[in-house]
C-alpha positions as CSV (number, residue, x, y, z in Angstrom):
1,X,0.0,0.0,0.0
2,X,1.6,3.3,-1.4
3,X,2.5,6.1,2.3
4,X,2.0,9.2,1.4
5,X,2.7,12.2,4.0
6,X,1.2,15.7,5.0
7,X,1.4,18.3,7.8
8,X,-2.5,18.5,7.4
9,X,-5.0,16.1,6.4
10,X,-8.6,17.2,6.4
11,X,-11.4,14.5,6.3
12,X,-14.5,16.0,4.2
13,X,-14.3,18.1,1.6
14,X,-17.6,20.2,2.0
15,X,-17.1,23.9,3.9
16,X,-15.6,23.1,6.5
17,X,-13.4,20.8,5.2
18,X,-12.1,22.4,1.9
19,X,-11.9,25.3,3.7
20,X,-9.3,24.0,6.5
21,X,-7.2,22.3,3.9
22,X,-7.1,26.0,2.1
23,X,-6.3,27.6,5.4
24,X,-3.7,25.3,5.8
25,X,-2.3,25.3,2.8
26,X,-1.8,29.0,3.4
27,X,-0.2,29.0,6.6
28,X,2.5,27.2,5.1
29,X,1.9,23.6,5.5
30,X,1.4,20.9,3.7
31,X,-2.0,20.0,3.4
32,X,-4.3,17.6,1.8
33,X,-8.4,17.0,1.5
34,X,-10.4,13.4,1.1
35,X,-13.9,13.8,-0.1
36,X,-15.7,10.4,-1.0
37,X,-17.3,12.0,-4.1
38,X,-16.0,12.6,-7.7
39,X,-16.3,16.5,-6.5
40,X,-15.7,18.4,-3.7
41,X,-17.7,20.5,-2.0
42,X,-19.8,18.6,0.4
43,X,-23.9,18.5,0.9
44,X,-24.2,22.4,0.9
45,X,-22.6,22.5,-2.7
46,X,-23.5,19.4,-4.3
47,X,-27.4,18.9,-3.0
48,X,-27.9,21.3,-0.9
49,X,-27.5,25.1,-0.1
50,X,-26.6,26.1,-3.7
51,X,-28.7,23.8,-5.9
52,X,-31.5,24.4,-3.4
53,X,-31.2,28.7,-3.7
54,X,-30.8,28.1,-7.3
55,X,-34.4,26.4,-7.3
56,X,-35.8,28.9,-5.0
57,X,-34.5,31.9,-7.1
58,X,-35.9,30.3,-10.6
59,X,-39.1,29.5,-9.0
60,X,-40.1,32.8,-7.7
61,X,-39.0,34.1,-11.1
62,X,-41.4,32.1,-12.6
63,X,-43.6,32.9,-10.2
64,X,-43.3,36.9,-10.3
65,X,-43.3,36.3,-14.1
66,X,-46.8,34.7,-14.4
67,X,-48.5,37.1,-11.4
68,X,-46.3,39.8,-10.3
69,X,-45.1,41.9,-13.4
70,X,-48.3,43.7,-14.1
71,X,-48.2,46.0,-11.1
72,X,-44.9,47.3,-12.9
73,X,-47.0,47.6,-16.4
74,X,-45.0,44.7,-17.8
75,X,-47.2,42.7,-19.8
76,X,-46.1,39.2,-20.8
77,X,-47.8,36.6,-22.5
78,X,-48.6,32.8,-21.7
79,X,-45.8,32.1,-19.3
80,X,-44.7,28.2,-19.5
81,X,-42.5,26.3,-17.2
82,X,-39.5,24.3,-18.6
83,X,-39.0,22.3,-15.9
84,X,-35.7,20.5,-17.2
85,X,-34.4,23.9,-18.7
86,X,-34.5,25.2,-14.6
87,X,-32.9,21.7,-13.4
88,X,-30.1,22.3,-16.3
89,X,-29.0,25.6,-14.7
90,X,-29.3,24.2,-11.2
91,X,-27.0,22.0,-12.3
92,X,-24.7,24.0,-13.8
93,X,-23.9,26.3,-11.1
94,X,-23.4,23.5,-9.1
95,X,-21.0,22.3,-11.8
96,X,-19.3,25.8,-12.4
97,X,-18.3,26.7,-8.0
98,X,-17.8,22.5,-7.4
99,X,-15.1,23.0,-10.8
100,X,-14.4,26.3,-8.5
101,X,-12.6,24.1,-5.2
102,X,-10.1,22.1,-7.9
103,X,-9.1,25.5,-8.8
104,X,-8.8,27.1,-4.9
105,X,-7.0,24.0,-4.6
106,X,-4.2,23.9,-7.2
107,X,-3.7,27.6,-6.4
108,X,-3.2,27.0,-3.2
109,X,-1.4,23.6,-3.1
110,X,-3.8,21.7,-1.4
111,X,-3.7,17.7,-2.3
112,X,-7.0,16.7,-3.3
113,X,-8.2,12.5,-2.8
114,X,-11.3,11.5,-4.0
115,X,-12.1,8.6,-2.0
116,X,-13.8,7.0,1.2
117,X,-11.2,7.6,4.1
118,X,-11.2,6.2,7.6
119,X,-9.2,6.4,10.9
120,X,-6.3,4.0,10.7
121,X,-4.5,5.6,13.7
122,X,-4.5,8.6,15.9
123,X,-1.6,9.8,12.5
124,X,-3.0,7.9,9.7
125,X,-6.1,7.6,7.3
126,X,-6.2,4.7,5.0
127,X,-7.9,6.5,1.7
128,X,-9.8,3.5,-0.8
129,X,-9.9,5.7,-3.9
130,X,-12.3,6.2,-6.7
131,X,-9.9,4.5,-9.0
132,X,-9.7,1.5,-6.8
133,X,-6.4,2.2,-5.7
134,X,-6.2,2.3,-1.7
135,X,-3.5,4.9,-0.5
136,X,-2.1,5.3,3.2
137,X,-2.1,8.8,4.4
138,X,0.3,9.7,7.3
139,X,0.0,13.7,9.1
140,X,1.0,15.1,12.0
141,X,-3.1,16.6,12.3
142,X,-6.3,14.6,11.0
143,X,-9.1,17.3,11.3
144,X,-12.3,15.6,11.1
145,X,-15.2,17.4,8.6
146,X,-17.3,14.7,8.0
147,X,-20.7,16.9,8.0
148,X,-24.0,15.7,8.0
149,X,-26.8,13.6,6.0
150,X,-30.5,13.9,6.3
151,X,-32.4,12.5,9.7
152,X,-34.6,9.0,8.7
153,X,-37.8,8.9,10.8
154,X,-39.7,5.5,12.3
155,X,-42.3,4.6,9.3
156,X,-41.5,6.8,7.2
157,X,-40.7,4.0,4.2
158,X,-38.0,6.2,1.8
159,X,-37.6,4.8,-1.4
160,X,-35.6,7.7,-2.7
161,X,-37.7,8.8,-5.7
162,X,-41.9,9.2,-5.0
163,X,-40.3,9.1,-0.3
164,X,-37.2,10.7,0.0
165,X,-35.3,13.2,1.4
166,X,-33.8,16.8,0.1
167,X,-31.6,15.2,-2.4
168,X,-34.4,13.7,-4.4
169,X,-36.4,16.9,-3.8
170,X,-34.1,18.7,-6.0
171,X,-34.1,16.5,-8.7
172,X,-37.8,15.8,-9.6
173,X,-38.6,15.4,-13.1
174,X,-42.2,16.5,-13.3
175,X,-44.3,19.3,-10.9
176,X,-46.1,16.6,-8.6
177,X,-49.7,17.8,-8.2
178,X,-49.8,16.7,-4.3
179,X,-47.1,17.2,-2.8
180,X,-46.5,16.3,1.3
181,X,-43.8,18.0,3.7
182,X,-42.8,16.0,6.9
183,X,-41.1,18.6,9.0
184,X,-41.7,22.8,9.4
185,X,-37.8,23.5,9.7
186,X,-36.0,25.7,6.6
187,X,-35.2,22.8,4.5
188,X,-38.9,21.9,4.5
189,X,-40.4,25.6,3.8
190,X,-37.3,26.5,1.0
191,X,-37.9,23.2,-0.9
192,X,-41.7,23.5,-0.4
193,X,-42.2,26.9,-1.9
194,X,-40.4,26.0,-4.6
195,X,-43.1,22.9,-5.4
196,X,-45.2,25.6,-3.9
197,X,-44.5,28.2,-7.0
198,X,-44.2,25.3,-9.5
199,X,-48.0,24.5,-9.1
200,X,-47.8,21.9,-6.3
201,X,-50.3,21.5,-3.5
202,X,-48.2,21.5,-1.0
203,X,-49.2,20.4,2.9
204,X,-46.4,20.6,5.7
205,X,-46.7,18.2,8.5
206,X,-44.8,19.9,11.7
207,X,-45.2,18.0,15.1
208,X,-45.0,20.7,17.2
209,X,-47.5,23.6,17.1
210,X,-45.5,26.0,15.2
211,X,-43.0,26.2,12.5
212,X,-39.3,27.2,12.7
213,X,-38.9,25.7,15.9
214,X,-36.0,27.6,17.8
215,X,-36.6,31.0,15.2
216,X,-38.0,33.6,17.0
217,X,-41.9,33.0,17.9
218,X,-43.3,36.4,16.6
219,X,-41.3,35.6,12.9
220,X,-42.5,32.1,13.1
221,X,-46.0,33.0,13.4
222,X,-45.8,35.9,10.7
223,X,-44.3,33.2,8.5
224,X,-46.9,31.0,8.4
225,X,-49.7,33.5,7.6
226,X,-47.4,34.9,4.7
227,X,-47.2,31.2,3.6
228,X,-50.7,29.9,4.2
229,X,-51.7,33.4,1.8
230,X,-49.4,32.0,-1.0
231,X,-51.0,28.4,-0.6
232,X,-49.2,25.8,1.6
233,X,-50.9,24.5,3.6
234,X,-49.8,23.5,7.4
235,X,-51.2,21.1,9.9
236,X,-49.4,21.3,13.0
237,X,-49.4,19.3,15.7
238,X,-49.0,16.4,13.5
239,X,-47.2,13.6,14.3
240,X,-46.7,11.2,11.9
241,X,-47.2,7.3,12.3
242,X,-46.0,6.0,8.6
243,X,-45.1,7.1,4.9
244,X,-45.7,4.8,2.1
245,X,-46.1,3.9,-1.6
246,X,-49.2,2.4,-2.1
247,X,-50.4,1.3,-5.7
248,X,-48.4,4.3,-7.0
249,X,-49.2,6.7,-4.7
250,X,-47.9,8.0,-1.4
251,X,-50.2,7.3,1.3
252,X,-49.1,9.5,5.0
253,X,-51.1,8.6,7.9
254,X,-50.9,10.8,11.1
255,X,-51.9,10.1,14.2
256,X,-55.5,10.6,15.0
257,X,-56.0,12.1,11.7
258,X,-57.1,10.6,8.2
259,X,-54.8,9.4,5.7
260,X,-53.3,11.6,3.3
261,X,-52.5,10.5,-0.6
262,X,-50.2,12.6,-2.4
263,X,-48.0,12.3,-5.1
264,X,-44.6,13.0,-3.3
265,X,-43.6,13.3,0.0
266,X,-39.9,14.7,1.5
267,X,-38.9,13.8,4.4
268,X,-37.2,17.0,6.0
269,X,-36.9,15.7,10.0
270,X,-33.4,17.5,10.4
271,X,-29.8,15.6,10.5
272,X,-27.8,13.7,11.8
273,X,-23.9,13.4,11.9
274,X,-21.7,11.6,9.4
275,X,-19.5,9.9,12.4
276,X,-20.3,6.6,11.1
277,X,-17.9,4.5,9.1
278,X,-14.9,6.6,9.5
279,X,-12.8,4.9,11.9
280,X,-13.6,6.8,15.3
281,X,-14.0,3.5,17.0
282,X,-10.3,2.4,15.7
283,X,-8.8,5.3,17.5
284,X,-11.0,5.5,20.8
285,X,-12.8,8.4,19.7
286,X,-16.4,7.8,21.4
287,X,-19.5,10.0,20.3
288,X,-22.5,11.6,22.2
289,X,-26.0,8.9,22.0
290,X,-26.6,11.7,19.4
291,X,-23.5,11.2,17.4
292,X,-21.7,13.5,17.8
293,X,-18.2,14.2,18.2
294,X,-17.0,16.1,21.6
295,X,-14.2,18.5,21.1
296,X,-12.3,21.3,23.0
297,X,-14.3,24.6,21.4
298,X,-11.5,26.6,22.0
299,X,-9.2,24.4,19.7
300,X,-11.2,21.9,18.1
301,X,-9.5,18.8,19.6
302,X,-11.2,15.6,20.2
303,X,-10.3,13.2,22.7
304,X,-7.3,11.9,20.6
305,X,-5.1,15.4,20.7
306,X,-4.0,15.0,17.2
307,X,-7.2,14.6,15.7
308,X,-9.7,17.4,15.7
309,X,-13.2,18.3,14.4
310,X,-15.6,21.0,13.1
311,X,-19.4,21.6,11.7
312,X,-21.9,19.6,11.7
313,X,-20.1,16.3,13.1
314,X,-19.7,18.4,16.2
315,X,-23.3,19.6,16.5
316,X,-24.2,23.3,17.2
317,X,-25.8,25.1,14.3
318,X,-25.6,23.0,11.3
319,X,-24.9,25.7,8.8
320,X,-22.0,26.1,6.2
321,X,-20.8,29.4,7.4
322,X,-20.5,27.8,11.3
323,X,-18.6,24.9,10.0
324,X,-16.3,27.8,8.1
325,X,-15.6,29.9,10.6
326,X,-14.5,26.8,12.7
327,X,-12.3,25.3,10.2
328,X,-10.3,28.4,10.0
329,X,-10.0,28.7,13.7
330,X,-9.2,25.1,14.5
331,X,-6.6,25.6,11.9
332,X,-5.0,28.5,13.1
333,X,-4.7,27.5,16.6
334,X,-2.9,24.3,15.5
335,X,-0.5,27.2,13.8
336,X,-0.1,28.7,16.8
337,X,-2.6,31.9,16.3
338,X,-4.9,32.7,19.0
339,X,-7.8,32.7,17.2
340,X,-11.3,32.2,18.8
341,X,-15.4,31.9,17.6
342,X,-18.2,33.6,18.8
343,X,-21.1,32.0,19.0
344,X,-23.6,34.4,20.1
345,X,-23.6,36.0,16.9
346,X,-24.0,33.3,13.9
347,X,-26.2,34.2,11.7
348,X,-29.3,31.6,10.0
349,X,-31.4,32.4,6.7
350,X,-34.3,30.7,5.7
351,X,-34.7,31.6,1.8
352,X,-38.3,32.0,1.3
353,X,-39.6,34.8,-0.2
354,X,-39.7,36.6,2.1
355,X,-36.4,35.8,3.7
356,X,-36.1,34.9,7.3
357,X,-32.9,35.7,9.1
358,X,-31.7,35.9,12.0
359,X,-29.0,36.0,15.1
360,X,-28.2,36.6,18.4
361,X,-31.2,35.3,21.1
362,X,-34.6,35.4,20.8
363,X,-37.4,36.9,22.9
364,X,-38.3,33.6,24.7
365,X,-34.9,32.6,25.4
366,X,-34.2,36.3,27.1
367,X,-37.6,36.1,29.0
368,X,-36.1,32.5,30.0
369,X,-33.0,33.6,31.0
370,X,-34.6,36.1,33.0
371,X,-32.6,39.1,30.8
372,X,-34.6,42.7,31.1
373,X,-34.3,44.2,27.1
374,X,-36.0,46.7,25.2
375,X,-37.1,45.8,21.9
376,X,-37.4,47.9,18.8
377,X,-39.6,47.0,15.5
378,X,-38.8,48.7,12.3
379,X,-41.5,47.8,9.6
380,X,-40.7,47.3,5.6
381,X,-43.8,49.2,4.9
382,X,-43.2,52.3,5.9
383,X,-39.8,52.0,4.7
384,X,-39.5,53.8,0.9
385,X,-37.2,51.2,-1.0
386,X,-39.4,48.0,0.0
387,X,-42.4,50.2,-1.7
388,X,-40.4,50.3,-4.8
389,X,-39.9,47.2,-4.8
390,X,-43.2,45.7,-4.3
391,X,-42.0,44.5,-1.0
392,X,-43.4,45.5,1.6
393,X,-44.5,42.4,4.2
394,X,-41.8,42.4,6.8
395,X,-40.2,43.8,9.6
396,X,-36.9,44.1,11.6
397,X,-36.6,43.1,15.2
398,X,-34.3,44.6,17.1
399,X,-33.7,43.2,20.8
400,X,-31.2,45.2,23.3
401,X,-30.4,44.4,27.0
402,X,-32.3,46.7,29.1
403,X,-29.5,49.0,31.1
404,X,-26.6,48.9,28.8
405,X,-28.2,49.0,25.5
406,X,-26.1,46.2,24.2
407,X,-27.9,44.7,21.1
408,X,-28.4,40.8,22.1
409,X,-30.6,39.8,19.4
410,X,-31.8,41.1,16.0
411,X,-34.7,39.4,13.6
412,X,-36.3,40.1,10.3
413,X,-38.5,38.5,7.9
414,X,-38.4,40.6,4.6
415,X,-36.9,41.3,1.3
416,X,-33.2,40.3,1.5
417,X,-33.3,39.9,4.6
418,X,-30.7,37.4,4.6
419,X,-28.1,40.5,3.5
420,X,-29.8,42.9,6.0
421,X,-28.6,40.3,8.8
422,X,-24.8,40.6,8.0
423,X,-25.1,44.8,9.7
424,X,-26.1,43.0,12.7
425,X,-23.8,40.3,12.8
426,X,-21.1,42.7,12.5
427,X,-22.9,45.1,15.6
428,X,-23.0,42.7,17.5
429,X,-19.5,40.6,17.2
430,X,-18.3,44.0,17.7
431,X,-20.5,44.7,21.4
432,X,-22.5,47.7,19.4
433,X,-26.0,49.3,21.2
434,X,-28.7,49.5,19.3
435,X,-27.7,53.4,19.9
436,X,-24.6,52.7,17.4
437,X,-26.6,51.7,15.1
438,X,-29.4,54.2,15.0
439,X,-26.0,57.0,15.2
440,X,-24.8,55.2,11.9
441,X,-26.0,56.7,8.8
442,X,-27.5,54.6,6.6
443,X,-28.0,55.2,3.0
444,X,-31.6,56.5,1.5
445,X,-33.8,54.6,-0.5
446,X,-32.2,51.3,1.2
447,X,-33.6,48.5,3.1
448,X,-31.3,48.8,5.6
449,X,-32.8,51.6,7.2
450,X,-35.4,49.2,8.0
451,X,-32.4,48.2,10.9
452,X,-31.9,51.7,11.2
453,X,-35.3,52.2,12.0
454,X,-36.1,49.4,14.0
455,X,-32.9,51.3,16.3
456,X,-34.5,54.2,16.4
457,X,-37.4,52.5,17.9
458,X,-35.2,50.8,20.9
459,X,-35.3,53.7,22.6
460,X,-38.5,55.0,21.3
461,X,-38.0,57.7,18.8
462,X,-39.0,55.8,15.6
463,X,-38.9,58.7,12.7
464,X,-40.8,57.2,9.5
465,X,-42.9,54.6,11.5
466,X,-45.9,55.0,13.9
């Protein structure tokens, strides 16, 4: 078996892991990157973030095309839906930034194996290539970025085409007429307005009796009355017993309630960590019952001190950007660089239309914690821009601790909301009041002075709103 050796050997290629090799590779070592698939990237490349926005942007464009244009006085005629055509460009942009990574990497210097790798020894990972080659790979650090895969649920019989999960969701060949969510988190609202704005009857199942579970409560409940107006439909409270194909159909039977039969149903129940199958066992790293893997947040390090981890094997937020942001730092402190994460202030989008984002803690988690704060609403409709637009449902939420002004929380559903977030990200990893912000001049006609209004309103003195 061919030995091959690296300072730096990063297991996973998605975001967090392509982005530690890169790191690396530019702190002067010698580093390399095993990803299982033909292309690197991960879940949020591949089949999920980016072919799932590319949907959710070509949908609403067909959408806005066949109802939306004629308050602008554009006229259009029949509009018709090329389902393959919008597939075609999914898949190319997920072609063109995937191709992206092979460049990042030969620019850099980063060693790229495509291949299913696994924990040999606290040094080693034995790599069985796509070619069929199997390869030895010795390094001083193994850093762990195994990410995630979708959740299965009891009775819930996926067959990966009419039953499946998100994958298969982005992928079908024909608009299903009847089309069943299992699950109100984002992955089930983004992939069910899409089906949604394609001409699908779409019904979300959500066992608890809201949606968004762990968003803020006011922007959940908004969001479901903005949805339920453009036509999904949501039964909460619903717990599912069993998902089947029956005779061609899908037939979904919930507890207590009758049987549903639809054409398609995804199967969007959360995830679960990829710590399976990759040696941990062989080196006596053990997980959590949830499997996860423990590690040092302050460097990263797992129980075996030359092996370390980051995203969503570790659990936390299981976002792209988290799973960055600790790649870089786990990377840095192994190159000596005091480098640290906050996370109070990680951002999370939901990419409806509108947008949901937000960061920092929510109303019920103050009030459970027992923090006093003074909240500050600044609504899209009286804001000048978002009438231009057409885009006016929405509002920014703006959440401050009581006696030193310190903004601890901020919230918007909107237009763009999910760029509006990155002004309070920034406020906040910097300690800003809500007074800084409402001091900071923001440009006119923007949306941001939606934030800047919402501010103002902390402390009462709201200009352009009532």
């Amino acid at each position: 078996m061919k030995t091959i050796e690296h300072d730096v050997v990063v297991l996973g290629g998605g975001p967090g892991g392509y982005v530690a090799a890169i790191r690396a590779a530019q702190l002067g070592m010698n580093a390399a990157c095993i990803d299982e698939n033909n292309k690197f990237g991960g879940t949020c490349l591949r089949i999920g973030c980016i072919p799932s926005k590319a949907l959710l942007e070509s949908s609403h464009i067909y959408h806005d095309t066949k109802a939306g244009l004629g308050n602008h006085g554009v006229v259009v005629g029949q509009v018709q839906l090329d389902l393959a055509a919008m597939m075609k460009r999914k898949d190319q942009v997920v072609q063109t930034l995937t191709g992206g990574i092979d460049l990042l990497f030969k620019k850099n210097k980063v060693t790229g194996y495509n291949g299913l790798g696994q924990l040999h020894d606290p040094n080693t990972v034995v790599v069985r290539l796509l070619t069929g080659e199997t390869v030895m790979i010795k390094a001083k650090h193994i850093i762990l970025a195994t990410g995630s895969r979708p959740a299965s649920m009891r009775g819930v019989e996926e067959d990966g085409n009419l039953i499946g999960n998100s994958t298969a969701a982005l992928s079908y060949p024909a608009v299903p007429e009847n089309f069943v969510v299992i699950g109100g988190g984002y992955i089930g609202l983004e992939l069910g307005s899409v089906w949604n704005r394609l001409g699908s009857k779409v019904i979300v199942l959500e066992a608890m009796d809201r949606i968004l579970p762990g968003m803020d409560n006011e922007l959940s409940q908004m969001a479901q009355r903005i949805f339920t107006r453009q036509g999904i439909e949501f039964r909460l409270n619903s717990w599912v017993e069993s998902a089947k194909v029956e005779n061609g159909k899908c037939v979904v039977r919930c507890k207590g309630a009758e049987p549903i039969v639809c054409d398609r149903v995804l199967l969007a129940a959360g995830r679960v960590p990829n710590s399976h199958n990759i040696g941990l066992e062989t080196v006596g790293i053990e997980t959590d019952k949830r499997g996860f893997v423990p590690v040092d947040l302050s460097t990263y390090r797992t129980a075996v001190p030359s092996i370390y981890a980051v995203g969503d094997l570790i659990g936390g937020a299981m976002l792209a950007h988290k799973a960055m942001e600790e790649a870089v730092v786990c990377v840095e402190r192994i190159a000596g660089i005091h480098a640290h994460f906050n996370y109070d202030c990680i951002p999370a989008i939901v990419y409806t239309h509108p947008e949901i984002a937000t960061v920092g803690k929510t109303e019920e988690q103050l009030k459970q914690a027992g923090v006093e704060y003074r909240k500050g609403v600044g609504p899209y409709g009286a804001n000048g821009r978002a009438r231009t637009l057409g885009d006016i449902e929405g509002r920014v939420k703006i959440l401050a601790d009581a006696k030193t002004d310190r903004v601890l929380g901020v919230h918007i559903i909107g237009a763009r909301a999910g760029d509006l977030i990155a002004e309070a990200s920034i406020a906040m990893e910097y300690g800003a009041s809500s007074e800084d912000i409402a001091r900071s001049c923001h440009a006119h006609p923007t949306l941001a002075e939606v934030v800047h209004e919402a501010a103002l309103a902390v402390d009462g003195r709201a200009i352009h709103s009532a």
